[in-house]
C-alpha positions in Angstrom: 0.0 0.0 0.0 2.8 2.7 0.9 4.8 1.3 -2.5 1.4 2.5 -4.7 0.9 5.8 -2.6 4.5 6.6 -2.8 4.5 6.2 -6.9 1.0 8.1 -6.7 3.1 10.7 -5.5 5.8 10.6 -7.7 4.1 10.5 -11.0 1.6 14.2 -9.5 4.7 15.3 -8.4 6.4 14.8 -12.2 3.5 15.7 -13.8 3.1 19.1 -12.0 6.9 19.7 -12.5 6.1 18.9 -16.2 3.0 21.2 -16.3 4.5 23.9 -14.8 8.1 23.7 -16.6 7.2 22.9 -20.7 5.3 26.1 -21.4 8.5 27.7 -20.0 10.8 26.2 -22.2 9.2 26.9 -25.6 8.3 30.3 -24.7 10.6 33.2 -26.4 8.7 36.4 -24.7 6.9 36.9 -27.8 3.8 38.5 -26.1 3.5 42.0 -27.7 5.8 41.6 -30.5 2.8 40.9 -33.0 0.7 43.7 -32.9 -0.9 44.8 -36.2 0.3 41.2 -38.2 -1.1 38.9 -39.4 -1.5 35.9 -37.3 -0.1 32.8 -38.8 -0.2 28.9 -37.6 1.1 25.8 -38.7 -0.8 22.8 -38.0 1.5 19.0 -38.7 -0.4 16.0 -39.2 0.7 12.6 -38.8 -0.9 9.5 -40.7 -0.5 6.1 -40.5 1.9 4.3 -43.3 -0.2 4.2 -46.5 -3.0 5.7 -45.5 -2.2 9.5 -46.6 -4.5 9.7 -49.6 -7.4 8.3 -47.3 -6.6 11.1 -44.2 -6.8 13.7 -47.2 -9.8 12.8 -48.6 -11.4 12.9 -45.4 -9.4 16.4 -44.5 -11.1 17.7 -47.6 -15.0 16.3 -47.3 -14.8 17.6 -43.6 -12.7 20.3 -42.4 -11.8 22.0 -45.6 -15.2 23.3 -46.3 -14.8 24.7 -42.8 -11.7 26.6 -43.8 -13.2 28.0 -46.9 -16.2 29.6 -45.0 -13.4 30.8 -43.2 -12.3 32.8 -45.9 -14.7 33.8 -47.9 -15.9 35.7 -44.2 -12.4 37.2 -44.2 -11.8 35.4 -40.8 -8.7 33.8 -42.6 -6.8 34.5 -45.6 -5.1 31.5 -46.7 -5.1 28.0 -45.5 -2.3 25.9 -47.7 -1.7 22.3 -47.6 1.9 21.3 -47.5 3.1 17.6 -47.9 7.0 17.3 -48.0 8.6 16.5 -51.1 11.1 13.9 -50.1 11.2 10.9 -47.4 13.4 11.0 -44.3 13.6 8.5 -41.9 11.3 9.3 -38.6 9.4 12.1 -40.5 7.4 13.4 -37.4 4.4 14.6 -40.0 2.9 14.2 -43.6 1.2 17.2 -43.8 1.8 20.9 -42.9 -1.4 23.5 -43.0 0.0 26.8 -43.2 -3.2 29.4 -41.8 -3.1 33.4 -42.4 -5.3 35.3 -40.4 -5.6 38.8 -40.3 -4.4 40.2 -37.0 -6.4 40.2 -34.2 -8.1 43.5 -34.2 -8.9 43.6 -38.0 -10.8 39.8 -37.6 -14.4 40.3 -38.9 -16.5 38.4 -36.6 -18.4 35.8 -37.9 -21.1 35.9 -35.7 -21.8 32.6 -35.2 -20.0 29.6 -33.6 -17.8 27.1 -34.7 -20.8 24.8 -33.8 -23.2 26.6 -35.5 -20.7 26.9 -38.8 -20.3 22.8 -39.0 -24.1 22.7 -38.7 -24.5 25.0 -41.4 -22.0 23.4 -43.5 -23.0 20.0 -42.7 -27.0 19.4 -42.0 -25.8 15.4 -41.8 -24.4 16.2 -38.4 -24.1 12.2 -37.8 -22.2 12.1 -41.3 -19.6 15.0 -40.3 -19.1 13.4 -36.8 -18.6 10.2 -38.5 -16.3 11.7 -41.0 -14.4 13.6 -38.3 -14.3 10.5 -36.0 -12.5 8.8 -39.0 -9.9 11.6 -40.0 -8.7 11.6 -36.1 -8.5 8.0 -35.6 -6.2 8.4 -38.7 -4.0 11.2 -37.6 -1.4 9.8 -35.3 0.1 12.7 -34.3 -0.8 16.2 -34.4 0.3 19.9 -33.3 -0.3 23.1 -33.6 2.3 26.4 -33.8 1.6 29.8 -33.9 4.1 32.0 -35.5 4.7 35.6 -35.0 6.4 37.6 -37.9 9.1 39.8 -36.8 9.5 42.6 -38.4 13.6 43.5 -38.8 13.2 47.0 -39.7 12.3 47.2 -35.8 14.6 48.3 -33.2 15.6 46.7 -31.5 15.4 43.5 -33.0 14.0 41.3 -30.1 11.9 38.7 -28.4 11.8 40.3 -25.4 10.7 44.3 -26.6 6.8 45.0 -26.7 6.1 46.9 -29.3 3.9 50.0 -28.6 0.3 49.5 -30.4 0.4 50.5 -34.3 -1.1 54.3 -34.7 -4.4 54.2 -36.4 -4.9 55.6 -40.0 -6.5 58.9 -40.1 
C-alpha cells in the first residue's frame, strides 16, 4: 500500500513539474511583439503508413469546407496544404497546413459559432461526426504552432521588446 501511494506521489509530483516547466521552455517572450500582423499557424499531421490519400480525402469532405467559409468571411486568408517533397527517416508529419489570419483587431466576426458553422455546412451532423471520427483516428500525431512575424526593420530586434500599439490611420 505505501509502495502505490509513494509512486501516486511521484508521477503528481512529475506531472506538476512537467506542467509547470514545458510552457517555459518553448516560450521566447513573444507577447506584444505581434501587434498589427497577421497571425499565422502551422498545424502537422501525422498518418498512419499508407493511408495518406485516405486522411486527405477525409481532411477535404470535412474540415476543408470549414476553412473555406473561413475565408470567404475574411476570418482567414489562406489555408495551404503542404506535404514534403522527399522521405526521411522518422518524419514526425505528412502534412503541414499553413493558416493566415488577419491580425487580431482587424478579424471580422463571424457571428456565429464554430458549432453553428459545422451545422450550417453539414446538416448530416451524424455524417460530419462520423467523418471527423475517421480523420482523427487516422491522424497519429498532431500539433499546432503559432508563429509571430518579426518585423527586422524594428529596433531593437528582439523577443523580449513589446512593441507599442500601431497608430491608427487617419
Amino acid at each position: 500500500m505505501k509502495l502505490t501511494a509513494r509512486l501516486a506521489a511521484m508521477a503528481i509530483t512529475t506531472f506538476a513539474m512537467m506542467s509547470v516547466t514545458s510552457d517555459g521552455l518553448h516560450a521566447q517572450a513573444m507577447a506584444g511583439r505581434d501587434l498589427g500582423r497577421n497571425r499565422v499557424s502551422v498545424d502537422y499531421y501525422k498518418a498512419p503508413p499508407g493511408r495518406q490519400d485516405e486522411w486527405l480525402a477525409l481532411y477535404k469532405k470535412y474540415h476543408r469546407p470549414i476553412m473555406d467559409f473561413q475565408i470567404q468571411k475574411g476570418v482567414t486568408l489562406s489555408s495551404t496544404l503542404y506535404a514534403p517533397k522527399s522521405h526521411a527517416p522518422g518524419m514526425p508529419w505528412d502534412f503541414v497546413i499553413i493558416n493566415v489570419s488577419p491580425p487580431e483587431a482587424d478579424t471580422p466576426k463571424l457571428g456565429m459559432t464554430r458549432a453553428e458553422v459545422i451545422r450550417k455546412l453539414f446538416p448530416d451532423i451524424e455524417d460530419y461526426v462520423k467523418g471527423e471520427r475517421q480523420r482523427w483516428a487516422l491522424t497519429v500525431n498532431h500539433w499546432d504552432e503559432e508563429l509571430v512575424e518579426l518585423d527586422v526593420t524594428k529596433e531593437p530586434l528582439s523577443v523580449y521588446y513589446p512593441l507599442d500599439v500601431p497608430s491608427k490611420k487617419k
